[in-house]
N, C-alpha and C positions, 0 to 999 in steps of 0.2 A: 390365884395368880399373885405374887409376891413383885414389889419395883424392887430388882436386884441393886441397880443404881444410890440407891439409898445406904445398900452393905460396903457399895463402892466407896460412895461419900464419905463414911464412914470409917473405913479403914484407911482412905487419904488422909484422915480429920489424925486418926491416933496415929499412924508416920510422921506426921511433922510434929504432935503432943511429942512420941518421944524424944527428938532432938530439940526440942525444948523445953523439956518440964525441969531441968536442973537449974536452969538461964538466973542467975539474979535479976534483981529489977533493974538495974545497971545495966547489964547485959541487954535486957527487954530493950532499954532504950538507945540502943547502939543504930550507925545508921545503915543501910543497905544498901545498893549498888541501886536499884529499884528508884529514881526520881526522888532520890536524898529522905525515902520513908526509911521508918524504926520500925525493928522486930514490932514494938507496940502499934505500931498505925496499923501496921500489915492484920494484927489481932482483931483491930478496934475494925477495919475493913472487913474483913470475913464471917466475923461477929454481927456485924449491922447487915449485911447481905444475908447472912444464915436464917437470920430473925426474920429476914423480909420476905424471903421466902415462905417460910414458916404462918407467916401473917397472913401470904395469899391462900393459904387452905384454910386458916383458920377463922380468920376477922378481917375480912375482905375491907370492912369500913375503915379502921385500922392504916390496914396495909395502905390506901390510899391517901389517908392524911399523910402518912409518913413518906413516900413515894412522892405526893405533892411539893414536900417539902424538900425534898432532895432535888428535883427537878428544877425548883428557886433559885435555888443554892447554888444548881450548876449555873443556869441562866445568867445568875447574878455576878458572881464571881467566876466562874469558866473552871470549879472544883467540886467536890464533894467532902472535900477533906473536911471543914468547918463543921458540916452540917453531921458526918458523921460523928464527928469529936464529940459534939455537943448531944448527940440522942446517944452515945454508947461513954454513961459518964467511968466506968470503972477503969483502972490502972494496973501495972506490973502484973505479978503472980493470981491477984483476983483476976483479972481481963484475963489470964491466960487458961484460969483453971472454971473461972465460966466458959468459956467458948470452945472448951473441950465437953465439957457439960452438956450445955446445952446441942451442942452436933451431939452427942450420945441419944441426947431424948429425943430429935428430930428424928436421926435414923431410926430408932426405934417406931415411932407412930409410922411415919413415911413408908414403910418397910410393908404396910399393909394396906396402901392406898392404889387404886388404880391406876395405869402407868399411863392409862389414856384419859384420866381425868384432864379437865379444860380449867387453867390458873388465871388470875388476872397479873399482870405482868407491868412493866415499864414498856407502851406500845404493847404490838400484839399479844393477846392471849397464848403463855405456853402449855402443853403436856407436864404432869405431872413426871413422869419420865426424862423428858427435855430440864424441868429446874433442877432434879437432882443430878443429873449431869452437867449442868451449869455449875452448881455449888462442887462438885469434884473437880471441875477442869478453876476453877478460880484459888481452890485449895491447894490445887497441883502447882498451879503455874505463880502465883505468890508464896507456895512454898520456897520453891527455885529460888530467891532471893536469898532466903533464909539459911537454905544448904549451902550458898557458896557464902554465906558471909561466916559460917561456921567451920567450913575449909571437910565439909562433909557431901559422900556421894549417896544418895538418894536411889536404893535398891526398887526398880520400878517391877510391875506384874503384869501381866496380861487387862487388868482392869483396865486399863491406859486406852482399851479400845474406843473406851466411851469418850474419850477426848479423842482421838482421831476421827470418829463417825463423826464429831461436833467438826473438824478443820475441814472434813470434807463436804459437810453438807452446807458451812459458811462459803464455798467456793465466790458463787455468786455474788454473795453479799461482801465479799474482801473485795471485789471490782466495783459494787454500787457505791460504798460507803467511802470510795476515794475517788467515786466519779469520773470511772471506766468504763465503759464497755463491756458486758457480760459475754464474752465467747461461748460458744453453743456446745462447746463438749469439754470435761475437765480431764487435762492428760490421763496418762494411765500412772495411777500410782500403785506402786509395790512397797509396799514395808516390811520388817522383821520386825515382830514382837517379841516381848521379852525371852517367852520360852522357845526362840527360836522358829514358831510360824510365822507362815508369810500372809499378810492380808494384801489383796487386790482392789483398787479401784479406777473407773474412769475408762479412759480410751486412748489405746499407743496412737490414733491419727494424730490426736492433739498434743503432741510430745510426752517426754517421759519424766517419772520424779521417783527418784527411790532414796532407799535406807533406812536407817536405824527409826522403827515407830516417835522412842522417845525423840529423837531428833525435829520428826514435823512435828508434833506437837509441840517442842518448844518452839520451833519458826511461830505454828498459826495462833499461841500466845502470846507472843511473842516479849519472850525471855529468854530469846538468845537470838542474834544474827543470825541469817543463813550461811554468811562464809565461816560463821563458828562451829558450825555442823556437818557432819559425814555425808549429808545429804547431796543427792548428783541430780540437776535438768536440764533437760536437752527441748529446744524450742522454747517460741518467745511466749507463748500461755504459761505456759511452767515456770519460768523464770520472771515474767510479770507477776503472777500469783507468789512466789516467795515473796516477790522485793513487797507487795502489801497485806499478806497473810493479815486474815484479823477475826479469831473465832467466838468475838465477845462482841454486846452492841456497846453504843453510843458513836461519838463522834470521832472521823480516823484520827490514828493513832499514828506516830511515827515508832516504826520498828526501832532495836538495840540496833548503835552502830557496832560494826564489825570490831572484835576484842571488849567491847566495855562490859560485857557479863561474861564473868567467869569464874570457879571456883577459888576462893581465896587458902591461903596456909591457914591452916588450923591454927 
């Protein structure tokens, strides 16, 4: 048994490498629509998660100093930004052409670990299958920044699934984590994946959510408003769950207002 997830992660990692690997280091540091980060934060971020990851298979002692420390961090100042800056000391084109790297070598080992291995995590333990879907869907949806600040459309694949099984299986926790009400059934959602299949979930009692995969996905990332997407629901579950979609932890988030993320001119 192979963690496919990992070839996922992977190939998310070299889609954004390629609309970046020509970037000057000017460029790198241009700002993004994204809570006023630079091409580089977004690196120096995915880079420090990738690692962390990485840590929880390998050096659990490790990964917990480092994780302690981030936790501080947030505590402290209500960021992570600092605390990343300072453990991911590299810059411009190094910081960009480690972090392609280094996701090379990951997927690589990853690619032959059990999907059901048990990780130590921020909070609960995950599946080794659940982190390397975390590390795609965070590549994904931070890429998103990156595409529109390059005035470029982002060719998606059916991998995409692995970030829609992550927006539906946060249902519950998009209502905990804004300190809602958990409703007992999650509408019925229909999506179109890239090649044109339809994936089903949930239940028509509980109203309906459909359209374009890429679309929920960007909602329960949330890297794009819901009125900025093709996406249609009907009843108040459905419509409650867009307006706080949230398929990452920590603390809620407030979604993109409607129009502030969007592809820029080239």
């Amino acid at each position: 048994m192979t963690l496919s997830q990992a070839d996922d992660f992977l190939t998310e990692s070299e889609v954004l490498f390629e609309a970046l690997k020509d970037l000057s280091n000017d460029d790198l540091r241009t700002e993004t629509q994204f809570k006023g980060w630079t091409v580089e934060d977004v690196l120096i971020h995915l880079h420090f998660w990738n690692t962390g990851a990485d840590l929880s298979a390998s050096d659990e002692t490790t990964f917990k100093t480092r994780m302690g420390g981030a936790m501080a961090s947030l505590k402290k100042t209500g960021s992570l930004r600092s605390y990343e800056n300072e453990t991911i000391s590299e810059r411009g084109s190094l910081l960009r052409d480690l972090w392609i790297t280094t996701a090379r070598d990951i997927a690589a080992r990853w690619r032959e670990m059990d999907p059901k291995a048990r990780l130590p995590w921020v909070g609960p333990s995950m599946s080794a299958r659940s982190s390397m879907t975390a590390r795609q869907m965070e590549t994904w949806a931070h890429g998103y920044e990156i595409f529109d600040l390059l005035g470029k459309t982002r060719e998606d694949t059916d991998r995409i699934k692995n970030i829609v099984i992550l927006g539906v299986n946060t249902f519950g926790w998009s209502h905990q984590v804004n300190g809602l009400p958990v409703p007992d059934t999650m509408p019925k959602l229909t999506l179109t994946a890239p090649s044109g299949a339809v994936w089903e979930f949930g239940d028509e009692s509980a109203g309906t959510l459909a359209g374009p995969s890429a679309d929920f996905s960007a909602v329960v990332t949330q890297t794009r408003a819901f009125a900025d997407t093709a996406l249609t629901a009907t009843g108040d579950v459905a419509q409650t769950w867009m307006a706080n979609a949230q398929c990452f932890a920590g603390p809620p988030e407030t979604p993109p207002a409607a129009g502030s993320r969007h592809k820029q001119e080239a």
